[in-house]
N, C-alpha and C positions, 0 to 999 in steps of 0.2 A: 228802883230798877238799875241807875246808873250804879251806886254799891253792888247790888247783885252783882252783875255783870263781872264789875272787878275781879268780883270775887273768884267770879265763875273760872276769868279769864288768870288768875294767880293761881286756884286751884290745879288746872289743866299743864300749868308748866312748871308746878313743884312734881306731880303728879310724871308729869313725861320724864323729868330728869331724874326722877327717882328710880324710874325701871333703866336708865342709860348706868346709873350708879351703883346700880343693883348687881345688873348683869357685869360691868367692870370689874365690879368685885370678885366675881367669882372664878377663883383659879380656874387655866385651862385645862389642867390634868383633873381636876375636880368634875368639870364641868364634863369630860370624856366618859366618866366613872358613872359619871348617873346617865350619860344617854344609853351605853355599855349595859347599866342595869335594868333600863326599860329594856332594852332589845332582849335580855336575861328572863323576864319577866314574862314577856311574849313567844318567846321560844320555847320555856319549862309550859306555858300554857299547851301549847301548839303539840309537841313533847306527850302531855299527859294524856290529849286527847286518842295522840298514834297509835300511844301506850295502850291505850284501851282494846285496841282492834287490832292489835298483832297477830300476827297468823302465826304459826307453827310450821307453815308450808316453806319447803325447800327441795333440793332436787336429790338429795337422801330420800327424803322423807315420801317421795314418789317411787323411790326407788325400791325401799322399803314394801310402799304398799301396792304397786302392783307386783310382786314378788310375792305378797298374802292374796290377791287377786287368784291368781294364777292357782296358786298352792287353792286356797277355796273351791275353784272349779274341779281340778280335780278329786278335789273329796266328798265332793257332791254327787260324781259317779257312779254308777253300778261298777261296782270290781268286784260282785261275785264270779262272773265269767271271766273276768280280765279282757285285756285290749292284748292280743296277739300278732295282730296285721295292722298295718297302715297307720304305726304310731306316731309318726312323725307329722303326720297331715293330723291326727291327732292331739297334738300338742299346738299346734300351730291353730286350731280350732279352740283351743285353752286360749292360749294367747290371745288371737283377737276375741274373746268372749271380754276376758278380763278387761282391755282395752276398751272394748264399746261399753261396758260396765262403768267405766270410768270415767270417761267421754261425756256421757250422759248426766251424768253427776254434776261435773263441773260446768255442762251450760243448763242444765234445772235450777243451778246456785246463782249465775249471775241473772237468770229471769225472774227470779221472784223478786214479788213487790216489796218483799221486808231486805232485801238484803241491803248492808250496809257497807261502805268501804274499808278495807284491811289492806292493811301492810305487811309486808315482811321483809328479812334481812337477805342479804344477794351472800353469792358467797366472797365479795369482796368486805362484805361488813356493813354496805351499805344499807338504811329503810330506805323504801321505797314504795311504791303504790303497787299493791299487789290486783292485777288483771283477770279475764278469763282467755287472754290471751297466754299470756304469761305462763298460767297454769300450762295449758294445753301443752307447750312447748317441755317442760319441765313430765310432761305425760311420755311426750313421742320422744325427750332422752331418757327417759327410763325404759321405755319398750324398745329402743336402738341399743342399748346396754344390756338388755336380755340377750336382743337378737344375738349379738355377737356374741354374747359366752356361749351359749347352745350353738352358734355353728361354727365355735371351735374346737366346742367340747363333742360336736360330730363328725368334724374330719378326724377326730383324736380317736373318737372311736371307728372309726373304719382303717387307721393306723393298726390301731390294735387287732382287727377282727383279720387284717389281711396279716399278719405277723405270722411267721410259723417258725419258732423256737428249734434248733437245732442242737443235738447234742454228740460230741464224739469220741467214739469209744477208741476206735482202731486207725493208725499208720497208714499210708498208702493211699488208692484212688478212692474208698471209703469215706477217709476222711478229706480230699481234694473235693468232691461232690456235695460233704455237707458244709466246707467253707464256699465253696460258690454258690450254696443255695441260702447262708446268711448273707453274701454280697449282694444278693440280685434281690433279696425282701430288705435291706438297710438301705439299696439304691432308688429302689420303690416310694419308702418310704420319704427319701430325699425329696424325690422327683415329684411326688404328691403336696411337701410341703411348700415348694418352691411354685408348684401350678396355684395351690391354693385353689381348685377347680370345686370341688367337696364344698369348705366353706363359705366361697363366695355363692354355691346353688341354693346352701341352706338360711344364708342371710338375705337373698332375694327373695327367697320363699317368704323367709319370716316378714320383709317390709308389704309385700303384695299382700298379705291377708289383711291390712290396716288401710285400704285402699277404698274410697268412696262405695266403687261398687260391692264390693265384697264386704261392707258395711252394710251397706243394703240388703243384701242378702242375707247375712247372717244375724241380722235383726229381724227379717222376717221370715226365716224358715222356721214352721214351724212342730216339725220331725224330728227324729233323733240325731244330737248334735255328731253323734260316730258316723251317722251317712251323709252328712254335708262336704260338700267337693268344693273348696273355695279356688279361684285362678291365683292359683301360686306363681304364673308368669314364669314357669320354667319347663323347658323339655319334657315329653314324658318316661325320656329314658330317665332323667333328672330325679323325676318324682319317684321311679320306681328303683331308683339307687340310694334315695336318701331313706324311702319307706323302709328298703332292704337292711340296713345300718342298723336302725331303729328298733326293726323286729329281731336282730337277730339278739339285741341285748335285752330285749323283751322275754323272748323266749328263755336264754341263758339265766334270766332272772326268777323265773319258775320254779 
């Protein structure tokens, strides 16, 4: 036993000095290289797994598809009679269709039992953990990006509809009356873009339709979507200015 022991005891401290001698040995630039390679090693892991569950989703790509949303409902349509009145409320009933179509979608995805975590890239380049919040928000800019091209592209056209083209033939007070009748429709013109009155009625209109209640509503009515009256939160002379715009390129398009 007292050999044992010895033994035991000479073992244990060739034994300790050997990893003291071990580790001395080993450059420190050497030694940086291999921790550097585990951390490599566990990153491409971590990496592959991301890899797997990347999402495709970006705020293009929302942009894109409620722009197909939209375009869908309306082709879903009856247009053998066409839509001659009230196209504007119209469209705006396209709109939020599209929207709560969508809506829907993205929290039926994050409720179900199978779904699994996805990533996607920001537009800084970043991955990151892709949300149902995330989404949403990536929804309501791409329906704020609608909004605004449509109600600029409907002040543009009430520009247009109140224009009246002057043309002159003749010298004298003839022609005096049809240069101030181009001054008073170019100043009009100014004075509408400078109010911005038109667009900002048709962009309140357009955010009021995506509004809790008028979700509500428009998920449960269950009539023809042409006779649905959503609170557009605007004036009714508002509403019957914007409808007026609307119809009259409606009609001209006949």
């Amino acid at each position: 036993m007292k050999i044992y022991n010895n033994m035991n005891i000479t073992y244990s401290a060739i034994e300790q000095n050997s990893r003291k001698n071990t580790k001395q040995n080993i450059p420190a630039d050497l030694e940086k290289k291999m921790t550097q390679y585990t951390d490599t090693l566990s990153i491409s892991k971590t990496g592959q797994e991301i890899f797997k569950h990347l999402s495709s989703v970006s705020f293009m790509d929302y942009v894109n598809r409620f722009e197909n949303e939209v375009t869908e409902v309306f082709a879903k349509e009856d247009t053998t009679q066409g839509v001659k009145s009230d196209t504007f409320e119209h469209h705006v009933n396209r709109m939020a269709t599209a929207y709560n179509k969508m809506k829907n979608s993205i929290e039926e995805k994050y409720a179900a039992q199978d779904y699994e975590q996805e990533y996607y890239v920001t537009e800084s380049g970043k991955i990151e953990e892709l949300t149902k919040e995330k989404e949403l928000d990536m929804l309501n800019q791409a329906y704020e990006n609608h909004s605004n091209f449509m109600a600029t592209s409907t002040e543009i056209w009430s520009e247009l509809q109140d224009f009246t083209p002057s043309v002159v033939y003749h010298k004298g007070s003839e022609q005096t009356a049809n240069e101030q009748n181009i001054g008073e429709n170019q100043e009009n013109t100014v004075r509408s873009k400078e109010n911005g009155v038109i667009q900002n009625s048709a962009y309140q209109a357009f955010l009021s339709a995506i509004q809790s209640d008028n979700q509500k509503l428009s998920q449960q009515y269950s009539g023809d979507w042409k006779d649905l009256r959503l609170n557009l939160n605007v004036s009714d002379g508002d509403r019957k200015m914007l409808n007026g715009i609307w119809d009259y390129y409606a009609m001209e398009s006949e």
